[in-house]
Structure formats: C-alpha cells, structure tokens
N, C-alpha and C positions, 0 to 999 in steps of 0.2 A: 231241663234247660234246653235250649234253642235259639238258634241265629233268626232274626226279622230283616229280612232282605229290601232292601231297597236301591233300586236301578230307575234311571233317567232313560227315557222312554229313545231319545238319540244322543248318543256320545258326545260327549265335550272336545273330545279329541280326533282329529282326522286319520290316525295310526293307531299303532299299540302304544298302550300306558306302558311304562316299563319302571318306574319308581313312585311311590306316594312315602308321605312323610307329614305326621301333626305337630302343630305347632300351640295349640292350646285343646283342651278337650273336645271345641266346634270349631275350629279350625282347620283346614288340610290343606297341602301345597300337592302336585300331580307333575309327573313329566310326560313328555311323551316324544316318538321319535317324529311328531312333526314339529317338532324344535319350543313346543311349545310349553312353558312355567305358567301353571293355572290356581288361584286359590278358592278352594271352597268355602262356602260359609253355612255352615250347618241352619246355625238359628232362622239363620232369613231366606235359607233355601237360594244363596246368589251366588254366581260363579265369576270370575275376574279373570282375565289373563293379565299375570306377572310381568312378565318378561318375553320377548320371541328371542330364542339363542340365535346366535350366526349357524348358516346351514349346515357347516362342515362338523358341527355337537350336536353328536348324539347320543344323550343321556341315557346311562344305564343302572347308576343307583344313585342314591340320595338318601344322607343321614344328618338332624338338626344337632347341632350343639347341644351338649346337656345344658340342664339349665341349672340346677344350684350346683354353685362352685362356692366352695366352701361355707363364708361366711355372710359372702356374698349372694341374697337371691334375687335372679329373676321371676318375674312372674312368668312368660313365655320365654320362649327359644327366639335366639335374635337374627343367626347366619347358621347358614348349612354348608355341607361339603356336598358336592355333585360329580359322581367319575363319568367320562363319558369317553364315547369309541375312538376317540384321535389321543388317546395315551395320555392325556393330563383330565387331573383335576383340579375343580374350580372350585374356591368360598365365595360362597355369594349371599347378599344378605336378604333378609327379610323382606326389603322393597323390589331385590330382583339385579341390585348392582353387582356385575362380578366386581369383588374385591382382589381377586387375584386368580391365574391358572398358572398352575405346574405342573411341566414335563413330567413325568412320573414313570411311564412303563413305556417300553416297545410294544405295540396293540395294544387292542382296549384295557381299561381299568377296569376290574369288573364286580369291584364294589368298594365301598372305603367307610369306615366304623371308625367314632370319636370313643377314647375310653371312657371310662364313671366318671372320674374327675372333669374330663376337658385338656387334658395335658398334654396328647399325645392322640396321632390319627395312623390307622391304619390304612394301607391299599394294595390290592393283590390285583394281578391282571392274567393277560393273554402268556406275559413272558415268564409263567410259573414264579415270579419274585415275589416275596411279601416284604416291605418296606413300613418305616416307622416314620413318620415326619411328627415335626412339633406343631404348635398351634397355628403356628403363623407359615406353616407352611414347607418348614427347612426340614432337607433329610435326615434323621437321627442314624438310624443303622439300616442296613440290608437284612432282615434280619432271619430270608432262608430264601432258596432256589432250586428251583426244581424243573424235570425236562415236560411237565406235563401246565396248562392253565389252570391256574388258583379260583374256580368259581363264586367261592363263598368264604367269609371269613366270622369270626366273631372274640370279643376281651372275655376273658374269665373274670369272675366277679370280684376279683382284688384289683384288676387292671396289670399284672404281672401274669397271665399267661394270655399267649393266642393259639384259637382254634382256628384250622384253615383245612380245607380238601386240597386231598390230593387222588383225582381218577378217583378209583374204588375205597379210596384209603380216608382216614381222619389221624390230622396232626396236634397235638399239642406241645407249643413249644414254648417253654419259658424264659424271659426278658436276659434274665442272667444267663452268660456265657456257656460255663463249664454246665448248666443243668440239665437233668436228665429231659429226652424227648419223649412222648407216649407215641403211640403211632397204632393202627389197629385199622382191618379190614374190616367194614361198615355194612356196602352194601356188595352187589353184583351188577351194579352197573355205577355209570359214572354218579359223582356226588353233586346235586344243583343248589342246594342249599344247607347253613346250620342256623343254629341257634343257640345262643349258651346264657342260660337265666343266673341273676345275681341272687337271689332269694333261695331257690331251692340247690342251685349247682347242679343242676340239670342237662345234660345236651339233647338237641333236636339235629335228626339229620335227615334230608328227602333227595333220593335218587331218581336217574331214569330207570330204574328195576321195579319203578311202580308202587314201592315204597316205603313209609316213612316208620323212623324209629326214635327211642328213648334210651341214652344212656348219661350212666354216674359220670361226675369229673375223673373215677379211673379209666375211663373205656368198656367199661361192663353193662353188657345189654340188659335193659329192662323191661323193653316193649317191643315188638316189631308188627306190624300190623299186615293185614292180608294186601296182597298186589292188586293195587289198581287197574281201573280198564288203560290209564294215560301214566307218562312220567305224572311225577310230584315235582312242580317246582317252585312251592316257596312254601315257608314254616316261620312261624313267630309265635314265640311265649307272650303272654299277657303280661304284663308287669309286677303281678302279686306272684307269679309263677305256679298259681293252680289250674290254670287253663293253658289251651294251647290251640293256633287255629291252622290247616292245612288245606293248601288252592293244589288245584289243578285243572285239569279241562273241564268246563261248565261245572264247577265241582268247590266246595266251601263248607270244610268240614270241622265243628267244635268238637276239641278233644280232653280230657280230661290229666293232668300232669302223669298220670298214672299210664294211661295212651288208650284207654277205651275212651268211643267215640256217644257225645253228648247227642249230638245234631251233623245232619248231613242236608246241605239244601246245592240244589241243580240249578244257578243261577243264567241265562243266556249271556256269557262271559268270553268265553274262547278262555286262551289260559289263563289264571292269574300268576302275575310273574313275584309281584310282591304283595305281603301282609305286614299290615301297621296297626298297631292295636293304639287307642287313642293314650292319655297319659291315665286317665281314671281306670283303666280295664274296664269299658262300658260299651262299647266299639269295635267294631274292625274297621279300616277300610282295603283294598285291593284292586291292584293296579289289572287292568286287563286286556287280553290279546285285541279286543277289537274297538278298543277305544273309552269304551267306558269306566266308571271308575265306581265298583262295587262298594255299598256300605251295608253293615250288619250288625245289629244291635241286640247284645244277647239279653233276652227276657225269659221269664218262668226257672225262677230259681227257686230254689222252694228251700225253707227254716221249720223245722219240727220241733216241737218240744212236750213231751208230753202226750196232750189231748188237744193239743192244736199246732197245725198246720200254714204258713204263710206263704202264698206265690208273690210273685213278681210277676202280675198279668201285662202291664204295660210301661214306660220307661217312667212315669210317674206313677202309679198305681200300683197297692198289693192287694191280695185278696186273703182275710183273715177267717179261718175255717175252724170250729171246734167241731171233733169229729162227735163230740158227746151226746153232741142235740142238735148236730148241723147248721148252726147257726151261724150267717155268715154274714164278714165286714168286709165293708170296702173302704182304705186308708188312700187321702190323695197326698201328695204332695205336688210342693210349687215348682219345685227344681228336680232333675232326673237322679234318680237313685242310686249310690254309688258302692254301697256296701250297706250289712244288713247282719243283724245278729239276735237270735231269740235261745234265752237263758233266763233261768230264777226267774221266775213270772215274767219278766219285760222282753220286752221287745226295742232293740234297740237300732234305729236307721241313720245312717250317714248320705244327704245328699251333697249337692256339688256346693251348697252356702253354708246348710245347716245342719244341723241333729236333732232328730223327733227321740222321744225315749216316751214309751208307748207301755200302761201297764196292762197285764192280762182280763184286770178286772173293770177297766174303763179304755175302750177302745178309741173313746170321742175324744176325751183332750188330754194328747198328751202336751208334755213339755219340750219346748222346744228355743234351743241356743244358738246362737252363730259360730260358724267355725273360723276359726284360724285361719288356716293353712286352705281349705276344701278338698284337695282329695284324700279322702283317708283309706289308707290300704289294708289298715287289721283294726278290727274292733275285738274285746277281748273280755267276758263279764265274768264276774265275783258275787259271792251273795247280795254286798252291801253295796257294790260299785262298779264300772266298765271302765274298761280303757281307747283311749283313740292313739292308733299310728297315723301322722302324717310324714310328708316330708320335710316339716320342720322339728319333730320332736313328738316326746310319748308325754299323753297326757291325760290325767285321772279326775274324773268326773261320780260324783254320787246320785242317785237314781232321782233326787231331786234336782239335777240339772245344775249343781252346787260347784265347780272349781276346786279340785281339793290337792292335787300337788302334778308337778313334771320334772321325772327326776331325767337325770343326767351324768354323763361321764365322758371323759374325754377321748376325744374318735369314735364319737358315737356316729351309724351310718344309721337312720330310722328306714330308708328306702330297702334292705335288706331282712327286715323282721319280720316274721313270721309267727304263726300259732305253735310250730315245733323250739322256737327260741326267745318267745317273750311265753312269762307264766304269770297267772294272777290269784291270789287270795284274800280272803276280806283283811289282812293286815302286811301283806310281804307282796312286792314285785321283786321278779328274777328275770335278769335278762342273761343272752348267752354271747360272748364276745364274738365280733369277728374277726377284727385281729388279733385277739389270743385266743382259739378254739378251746382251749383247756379250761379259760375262768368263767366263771357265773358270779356276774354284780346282781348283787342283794341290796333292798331298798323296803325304805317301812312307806304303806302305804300312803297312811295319812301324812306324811311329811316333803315326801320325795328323799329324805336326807338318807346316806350307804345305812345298812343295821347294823346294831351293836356297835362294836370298836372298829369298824371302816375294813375288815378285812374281807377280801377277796373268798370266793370257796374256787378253788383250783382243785386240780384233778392231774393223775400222769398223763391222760391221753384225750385227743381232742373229742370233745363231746357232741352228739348227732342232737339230742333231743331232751326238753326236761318238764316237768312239769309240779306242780308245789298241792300238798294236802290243801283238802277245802274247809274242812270242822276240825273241832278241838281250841285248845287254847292257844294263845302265841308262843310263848313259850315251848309249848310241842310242834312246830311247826317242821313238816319236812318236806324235802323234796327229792325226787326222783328222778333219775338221768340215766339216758343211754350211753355211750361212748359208741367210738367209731368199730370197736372190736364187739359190737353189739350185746354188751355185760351190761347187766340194769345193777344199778345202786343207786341207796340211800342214804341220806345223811341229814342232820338237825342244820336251821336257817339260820339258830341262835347263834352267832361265833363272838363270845365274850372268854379273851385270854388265853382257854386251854385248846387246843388243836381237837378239833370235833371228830369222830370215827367217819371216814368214808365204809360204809359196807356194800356188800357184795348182796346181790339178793337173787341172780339168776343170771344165767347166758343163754346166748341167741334170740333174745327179745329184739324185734323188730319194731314195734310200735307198743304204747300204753299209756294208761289214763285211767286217774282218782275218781269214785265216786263222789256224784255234786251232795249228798246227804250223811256219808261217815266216811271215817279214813281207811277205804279198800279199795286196794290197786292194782288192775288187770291188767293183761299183757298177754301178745302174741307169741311165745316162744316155739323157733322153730316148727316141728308138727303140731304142738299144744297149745291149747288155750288155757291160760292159769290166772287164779286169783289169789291175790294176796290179802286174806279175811283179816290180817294183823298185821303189818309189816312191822310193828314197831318189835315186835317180837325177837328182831335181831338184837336188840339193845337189852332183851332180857334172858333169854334164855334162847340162845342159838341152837340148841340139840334138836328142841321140838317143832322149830321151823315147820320141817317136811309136815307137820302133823297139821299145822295150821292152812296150807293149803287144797287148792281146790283143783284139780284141773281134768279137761276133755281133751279128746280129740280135735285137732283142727284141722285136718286133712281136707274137709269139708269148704275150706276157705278159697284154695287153690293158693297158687304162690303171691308173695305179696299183697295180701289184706294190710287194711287198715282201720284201726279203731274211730270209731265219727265219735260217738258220745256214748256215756257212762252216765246215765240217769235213774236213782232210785237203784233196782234191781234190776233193771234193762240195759245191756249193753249191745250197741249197734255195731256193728262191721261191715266196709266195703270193701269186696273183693275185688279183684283184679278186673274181670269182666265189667265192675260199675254196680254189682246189684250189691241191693242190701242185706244182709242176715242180722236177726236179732236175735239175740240170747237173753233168756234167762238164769240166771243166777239164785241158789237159797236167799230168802227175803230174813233169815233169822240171826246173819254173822250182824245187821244192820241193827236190829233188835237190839240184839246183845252186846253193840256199842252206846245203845240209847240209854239201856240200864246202865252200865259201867259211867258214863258221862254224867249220869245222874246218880252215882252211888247208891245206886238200889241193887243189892250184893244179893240180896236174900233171890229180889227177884230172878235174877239173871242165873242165878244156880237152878230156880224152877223151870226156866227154860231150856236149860239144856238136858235136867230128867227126863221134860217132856220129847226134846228133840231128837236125844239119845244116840248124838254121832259126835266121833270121835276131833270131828276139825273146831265143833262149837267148843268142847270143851276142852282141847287146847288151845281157845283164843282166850278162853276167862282164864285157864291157867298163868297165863302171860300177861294178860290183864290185870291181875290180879298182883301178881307180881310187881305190876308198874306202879298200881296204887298202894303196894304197901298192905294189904288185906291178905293177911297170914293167914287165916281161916279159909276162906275161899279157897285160896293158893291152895289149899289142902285137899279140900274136896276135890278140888281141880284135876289135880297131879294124881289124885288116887284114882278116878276114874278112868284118866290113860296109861295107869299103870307104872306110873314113874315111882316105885317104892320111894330109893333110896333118896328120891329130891321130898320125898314126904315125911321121913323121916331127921332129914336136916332140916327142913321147917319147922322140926317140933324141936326140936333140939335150938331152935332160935327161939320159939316162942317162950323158952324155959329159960331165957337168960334177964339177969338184973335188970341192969339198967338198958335206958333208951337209946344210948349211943351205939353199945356193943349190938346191940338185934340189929341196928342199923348199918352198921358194920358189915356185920353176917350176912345182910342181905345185900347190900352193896356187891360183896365175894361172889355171893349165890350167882348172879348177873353179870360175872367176870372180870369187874370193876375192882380189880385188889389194889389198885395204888391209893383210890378216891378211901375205900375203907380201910384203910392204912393211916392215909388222911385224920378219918373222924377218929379215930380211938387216939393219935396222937393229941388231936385238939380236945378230946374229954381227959386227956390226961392217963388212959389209961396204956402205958407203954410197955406192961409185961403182956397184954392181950395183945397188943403188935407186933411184939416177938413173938408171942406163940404162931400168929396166924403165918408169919413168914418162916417158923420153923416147921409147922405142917405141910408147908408148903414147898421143902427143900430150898427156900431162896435165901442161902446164906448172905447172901452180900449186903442185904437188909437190914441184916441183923449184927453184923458190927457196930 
C-alpha cells in the first residue's frame, strides 16, 4: 500500500495553510493565514475562493459539522466551526457566511472538535481552558484549566469523554463531574497533536520529541515509533480506523493502526500542520507550511485468497493475478474504489455508486448494483453471502446481487463497526453493541429478524471481539468471543428458553479466527499459538479438552500479532512490524470433520490408525460422543487411554431401552438435569432416583 501524491505546481495560497477540512468525498474547503477560505473541487480539478476573512482572523483550525444527526441525513456537511488567533470562534456556513463569532478564550483558540452526534463543540486555546459550548454556540461548562496551552483536543467515541494535552502529558477527562480523570506522560517533549478513533478506541499522539505513538482508551502504549529528523505535528485516523496518516517537515507518512509504517513519501511541503482524510478513507488531504495544499491517494492495496492475488494499481483499476499460471486481469471500474473484499471464490468491490461482485471463475462480467448509501466502510463475506456497512445501516446481499435482509436494533451506530464486531455465517449475523459492551444481537441471516425467542447473549464483562462458526448445521451454530480480560469463550447461537452455557475455552488470547472450511478455531494465546481441532468438545467431554489441542510457540510473532485469515489449513499472521507469517497447520483435524459431517465412522477411525496421534483421536472421541456413535466413542477413548470412560460406554451400550442409553449419555457429557429430564419423560422415575443417588444429590430425590 502507498500514498500517490499530488501537488500544484504554485500554491493557492499566499501563506501557510494551517486548516483543511472535507465536505463530500471531492470536495475540500483550505484556510490559510492570508485570510483566505478556498474550496477545492477534486473532479474538475477547480479551485474558488470562498470567502476573504477580515484581516484581524487568523485561522487556525477548522472542523465540518457531522452530518448524519440521527434520523436526519445529510447528504454533505452544511457549516463549520473555524478557531482563529483573536480568541473566538466562528460558525460559518458552506457559502462562506459567518453565522456567528464567539469570545471564547484569552489568546488564540487552538482548535475546536464537534462531537458524533453534533450536540456539543469543544475549544481549547492559549489560556490552558477547555470549554464545552452547544450547537449554537452558548457555553455549557468550563470543563478543565490548566497553567500550560491546550494544543490539541479530540471526543472519545461515545462523545462522553475528552482527550486534550497537556505539555508532555495526555488528559482524559469525562463529561460527568465526580469521574475518574486518566492522565499519563506521553511523550518528552511538548504534545502538537491527538487523535481518538470511534471504531477501534484507539489514541494517536505526535510531539515535538520527533515522535508519534499509539495508545488504548486506558493510556497504555502500543506503538511508539523512531524519532524523526523534525517535530510531528499533525496525526489523523482514517475513518474505518485501520489506517492512520502522519505530516511533518516535507514528510507524509501511511501508517498502519498497528503503527508500522505502509508508505513514506517526501513531498515539497514545508510542514503539514493538518491531515484530513476524506469521508470514504480514499484520501488525505494536508494543510502546508508554504502554501500549498497536499493531496494523497492511497492505491496498491492488495486482497489474497488462495491462489490469487488483487491490487488496487489505480483509484479505478485493480489488477487480478492468479499465481498458478500467472494469468492476469485487469478490472475497470466507473467510480474510484472504496473498499474491496476477496473470500469463497468472489471478489467483492464497493465503489463511491455501486458494487461489482466478481466471481473467481469469470473475471469479465460481473454483477453489478447500486448502492444506497455509497460509502461503505466494512464488507464482510460468508459462503453463501456478503455483507455491506454504510452509514445508513447493515445490509445482506447474496452473491447473485439478490437483497436479502437489513437487520436492525435500536441505537444502532453502523459508522462504529468493524470486522472485530460484526460476524457473518451462511445462516446467523452477530453484532457487538456499543452501548452495552456486554451484549451480542443475534440475527438470522435470511430474514434480518433477532434468532430464536429475541434473546440477547450477554456476557459479565465487556466483550473486545467475536467471531461465529462457518460449517455445520444451524442448529450447531457457535460463536466465539474475547472479553476485555482477554478470556476466549464459547457458546451456542441457538437461544430457545433454557439459558445456553457460556464456556471458557482459554486465557490470554489476543486475537482469533474459524477456519473458512470446518469448525477449528485458532488463537493467539499469550507466547502460543493454539488450535482448537474441536472446540465443541467442551459440550462433551471437558477432561480431554487439553488432548484435543494443538499448540507452538509464538515467540516467533513478537508482541501484538494479529490473525489476517484462516484459510483451508493456512493460517496467516501479522506481526507488529507489518510482515506476514504463514503457518501451517495438520490438513487431517479437517479430514476428520469431513467424515464425521458425513457419517462415515468407519472411515474416520481409518484415519486416525493411519495418523496415529493422540489429538486426531481425541477429536473423534468427542465427536463421536456428539453424534451419539457408541462404538466409535469406544475405539476412541480406548486409544487415548481413557479406560474408565470405555467402560461406562459399555455399560450404556448394555442398557434396555432408548431413553435410559440416552440418559447415560446425556450424564456422560455432564448434562444430569437434561437426563434427569429424559427418564422422567419415559417414565422411568426409579432410574432418576438411582442416577441422583449415585450421585450423592439428595435433594433430588425427595
């Protein structure tokens, strides 16, 4: 990936640029200190001066009004806020009219941020204050001070906290009175700029100590990058929050959410004071010391799958590569390209109108619909079907181009979702709330309507990440979830009546992800790399868990890797650095779900004589178990040594009737209320007593 730089051969502006700010994806408005408001026009390459300020404004930051406000949307941004060096700021609208200026600070204002909603405007200046005003202008609170200037400021992604410097230091402070403050020394020299992403909860900070870093909404470092030859001073998250861009002297660097660097290009700039990524994340533009006003268009992105390869050679153009026989396509499109996803044979593209959906085996025509909304920020594919995130809603499409549902829930944010918090399977969508971090709405594919009886899956603690099985039937459908205590569990999608088992499956998983061809589930744990060849194994027999898996070393990773894709028996990881590692994995746990999915018992017991390791054949153990296959079960357990579970399989095979084996096995699986259950409902209630007198559970038994 890589910035495409483009500069005007003599500046637009007589000064330094010192604010830009977009108003539709070819759109941009520029300030600069020769008083002058200029708007760009991408498409037609023409430039317009807005407005000339009276001389005594001199503008120093500029932020548009959001534009969807609730129910309400805009198509573009209508008025902006502007702080400038005589202590007030001014709304001014889209034509260029000041609507109004307000006294605000003693010295300059030295930047002013609307929140998500539109509800409320922040502005910090010279006289260390940070100030809340409402829409229209009026002061809400003071709402901190300090003896040092507030250079940067930014809302946290509920619009209830602000982030704001102080000197060497970073604040967070939230809305409510009595609540706790964060506070945390950043860098070593003064702080010029933040950033704070609603999507990932991300901060960005860049100093004069040359610079810039990454941390969580606690204050904990993730990233710091080597010292620059110049200060850093400006930083901007892209809007989906996986990229990130950073200016300084002749200097225009893409970086990766992670904080390794994509692209570095040395533009003839002087500094850039500010970065504005357009609304599509397709864009940069940058405000600069000598006038000119930098644009950079990130191209060569590159989608793998498989045995082929897709770039993003130009903002309409990809380049389609099968590494197999080299054969290569070239895809145009009409409109610039805004997002892009390649899964289960297709290829699936988001431009600024429309959507191509592109299959592996026919390059030349695909299918192609109009969008909604146009910018889509997350595509997201399934065997059978993809998903599109706009800013108006989630919506499910089948690979023939088909409409098939948009589910919904109330206070739903789409501009906030992500690949860690929407999940898809060919029959269940799972999304992750943002205002209850704890719950996961569940939704049936083909319908959009909540599943089963409308009940939420809640959780004790707010949950980081999740992701849903891709095979099997619906009914076995599960999914998996990290928590903020980095505890991976699992739990069924079905919730009909009884309260479904949350289980535990591991700690210290940082990232993980299902294979696209049977149900096994990787994960990053602390120094290991582990697979779970069965997970459902918890639901049968918990003891042999440990047998069932798989795991290496991952020391190999460095800190913070991340899982890309789980394909087949190839599992990718990027590390911290940016590079890739690919792992291999036994191609035979995959096997041995093929058989078992297709009740070929006999075979799958041949396979693990041949294989003759201990994890294949506690997966059929378990396996075997789930389907009820007493024989197997047998062979199973006896080759890992589990006597005494070999012996109460025979001592169930030895029983009457079907309810009581079915009972036993229930037990077998830890299930004693459900088989408790079945022998009341065949009637047989002296086998109920006995199983809860073997069982010491008197209470039962009155």
């Amino acid at each position: 990936m890589r910035l495409k730089i483009s500069l005007l051969k003599e500046p637009k502006h007589q000064e330094l640029v010192s604010c830009v700010g977009w108003t539709t994806a070819e759109e941009l408005y520029s300030c600069s200190d020769d008083h002058q408001i200029v708007k760009w026009n991408l498409l037609t390459s023409e430039t317009s001066q807005i407005v000339k300020l009276p001389d005594d404004i001199y503008p120093i930051d500029l932020h548009w009004f959001p534009k969807s406000l609730g129910t309400k949307k805009q198509t573009q941004a209508e008025s902006f806020v502007l702080t400038s060096s005589d202590g007030k700021f001014h709304l001014i609208s889209k034509l260029g009219r000041v609507e109004k200026s307000v006294e605000a600070h003693c010295g300059a204002v030295l930047a002013g941020r609307w929140n998500y909603e539109g509800t409320a405007l922040v502005t910090v200046g010279e006289d260390g204050q940070i100030k809340i005003w409402s829409k229209t202008g009026m002061l809400r609170s003071t709402l901190a001070q300090q003896g040092t200037p507030v250079y940067s400021v930014a809302w946290g992604p509920d619009s209830e906290k602000v982030l704001y410097t102080a000197g060497k230091q970073l604040i967070i402070k939230p809305l409510q009175p009595n609540a706790k403050v964060l506070q945390w020394k950043a860098h070593d020299g003064i702080i010029l700029k933040v950033d704070w992403n609603s999507v990932n909860d991300l901060i960005l900070s860049a100093g004069e100590d040359c610079k810039y870093k990454v941390w969580d909404s606690y204050g904990r470092p993730l990233y710091s990058s080597q010292p620059h030859e110049h200060p850093i001073t400006s930083v901007a998250w892209a809007p989906d929050g996986e990229l990130f861009a950073v200016g300084s002297f002749h200097t225009l660097r893409l970086c990766d959410k992670t904080g390794w660097s994509y692209a570095l290009e040395k533009p003839n700039t002087g500094s850039i004071f500010n970065i504005a990524w357009s609304i599509d994340g397709t864009q940069v533009a940058g405000a600069c010391g000598n006038g000119h006003v930098v644009f950079a268009h990130v191209i060569e992105q590159r989608w793998e799958w498989k045995n082929f390869q897709v770039t993003l050679t130009k903002r309409r153009t990809m380049q389609v590569r099968n590494v197999l026989n080299d054969a290569v396509d070239l895809l145009e499109f009409r409109d610039r390209v805004i997002k892009a996803s390649l899964n289960y044979a297709h290829l699936v593209v988001s431009t600024s109108l429309q959507c191509y959906v592109f299959s592996i085996k026919n390059w030349n025509t695909p299918l192609i619909f109009d969008l909604k909304e146009g910018t889509v920020s997350l595509i997201l594919q399934a065997e059978r079907h993809f998903l599109l995130v706009d800013g108006g809603g989630i919506y499910l499409y089948s690979y023939e181009g088909r409409f098939l549902s948009a589910p919904k829930f109330p206070g739903m944010r789409t501009d906030i979702l992500n690949a860690q918090t929407v999940s898809l399977s060919n029959d269940t969508i799972a999304i992750k709330d943002k205002a209850d971090e704890k719950i996961i709405f569940l939704f049936e594919a083909s319908t959009g309507k909540p599943l089963g009886d409308g009940k939420l899956l809640s959780h004790k603690n707010e949950i980081l990440e999740i992701a849903l099985d891709q095979k099997g039937l619906t009914n076995d459908r599960k999914i998996a979830f990290i928590d903020k205590n980095r505890d991976l569990y699992i739990t069924s999608v079905k919730r009909f009546g009884k309260e479904e088992q949350i289980i535990k499956l591991g700690t210290m998983v940082h990232t993980l992800a299902w294979s696209d061809t049977c149900n096994i589930l990787c994960g990053l744990q602390d120094t290991r790399f582990t697979v779970w060849y069965y997970p459902n194994t918890v639901y049968v027999d918990r003891d042999i868990l440990p047998k069932t898996l798989y795991e290496r070393d991952a020391s190999e990773f460095s800190k913070n890797p991340r899982i890309v894709s789980f394909v087949g028996n190839q599992v990718t990881v990027r590390r911290a650095d940016g590079s890739l590692v690919h792992i291999s994995i036994s191609p035979y746990p995959a096997i041995l779900h093929e058989y078992v999915s297709s009740s070929k018992w006999e075979d799958a017991v041949r396979l693990c004589r041949f294989v003759k390791e201990q994890t294949i054949w506690a997966c059929l153990a378990a396996m075997a178990v789930a389907n009820q296959d007493m024989t197997t079960a047998e062979i199973a357990y006896a080759a890992i040594g589990e006597i005494d579970k070999v012996q109460y399989i025979n001592s169930i095979k030895n029983l009457p009737s079907k309810e009581s084996k079915m009972a036993h096995m229930l037990m077998f699986s830890g299930n004693i209320q459900e088989a408790e259950i079945v022998l009341l409902q065949a009637g047989l209630v002296y086998q109920a007593i006995q199983i809860n007198i073997n069982l010491y559970n008197w209470e039962s038994c009155k």
